[in-house]
C-alpha positions in Angstrom: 57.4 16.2 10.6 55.0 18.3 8.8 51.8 19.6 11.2 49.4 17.7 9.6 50.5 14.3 10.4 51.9 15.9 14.2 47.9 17.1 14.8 46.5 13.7 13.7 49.0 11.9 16.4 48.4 14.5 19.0 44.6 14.5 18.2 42.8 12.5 21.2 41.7 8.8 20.3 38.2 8.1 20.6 36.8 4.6 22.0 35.4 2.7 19.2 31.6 2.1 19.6 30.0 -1.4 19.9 26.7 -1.5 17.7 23.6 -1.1 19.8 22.6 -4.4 19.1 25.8 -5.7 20.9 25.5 -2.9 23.4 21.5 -3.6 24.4 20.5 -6.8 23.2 17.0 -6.6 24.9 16.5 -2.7 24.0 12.9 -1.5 25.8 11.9 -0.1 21.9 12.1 -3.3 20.8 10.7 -5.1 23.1 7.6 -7.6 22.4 4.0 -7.0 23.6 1.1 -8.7 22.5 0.4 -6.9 19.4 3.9 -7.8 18.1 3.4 -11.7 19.3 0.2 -11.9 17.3 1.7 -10.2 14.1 4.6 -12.6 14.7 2.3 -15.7 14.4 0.1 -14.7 12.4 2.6 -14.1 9.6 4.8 -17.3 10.6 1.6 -19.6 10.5 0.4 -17.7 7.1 4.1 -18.3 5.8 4.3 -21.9 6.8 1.0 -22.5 5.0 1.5 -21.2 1.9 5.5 -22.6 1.9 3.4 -26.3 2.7 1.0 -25.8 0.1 3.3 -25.1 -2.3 5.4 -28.3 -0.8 3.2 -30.6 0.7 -0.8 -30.2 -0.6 -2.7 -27.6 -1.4 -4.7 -28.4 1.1 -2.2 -26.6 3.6 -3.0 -23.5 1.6 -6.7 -23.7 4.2 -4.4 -22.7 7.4 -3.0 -19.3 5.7 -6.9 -18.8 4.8 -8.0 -19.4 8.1 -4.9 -17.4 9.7 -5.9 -14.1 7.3 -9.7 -14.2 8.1 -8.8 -14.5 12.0 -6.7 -11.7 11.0 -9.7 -9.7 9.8 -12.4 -10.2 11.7 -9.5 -9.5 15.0 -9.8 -6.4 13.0 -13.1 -5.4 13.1 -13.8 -6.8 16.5 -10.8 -6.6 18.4 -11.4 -10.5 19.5 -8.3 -12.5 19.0 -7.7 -15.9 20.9 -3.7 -15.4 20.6 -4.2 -12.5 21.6 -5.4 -13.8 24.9 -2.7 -17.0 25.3 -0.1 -14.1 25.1 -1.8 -12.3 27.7 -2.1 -15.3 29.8 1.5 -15.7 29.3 2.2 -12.2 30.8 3.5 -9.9 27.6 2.8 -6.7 27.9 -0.3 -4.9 26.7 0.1 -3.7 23.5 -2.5 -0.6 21.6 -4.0 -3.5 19.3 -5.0 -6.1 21.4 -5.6 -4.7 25.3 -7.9 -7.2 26.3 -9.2 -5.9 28.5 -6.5 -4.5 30.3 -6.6 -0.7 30.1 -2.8 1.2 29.0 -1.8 3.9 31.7 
């Protein structure tokens, strides 16, 4: 046999590697806080709106209004009421939307 194909055979075999995703399905990086539950909503409700009042009425087209000046003024005042439920619920404090709750 020629050595090239002898070193590949001889060369030690290496495990394959799962994906992370398969490896860590609930990695800590990725995990959701409250600032990543409101962004989640706010963009599903503001979705669902505008995919109604293209389907439905126009009249749906309100909601995605509403959702995008909550949005702003959450902004500008740091007062959002989802904000709280998710609190309530016990996500973690994110940098957006403490709360209240002060980040160690």
């Amino acid at each position: 046999m020629p050595d090239g194909i002898a070193r590949r055979q001889a060369a030690p075999t290496r495990a394959r590697r799962r994906p992370l995703c398969l490896l860590r399905p609930f990695d800590r990086r990725f995990a959701v806080n409250v600032d990543r539950a409101v962004f989640a909503l706010a963009g599903t409700m503001v979705l669902a709106g505008i995919i109604l009042g293209w389907l439905v009425s126009p009249y749906w087209l309100l909601l995605a209004a509403f959702v995008g000046a909550n949005m702003l003024q959450a902004a500008f005042t740091g007062f959002c009421p989802a904000a709280m439920i998710f609190n309530q619920l016990g996500l973690k404090p994110g940098a957006a939307f403490s709360c209240g709750v002060t980040a160690h």
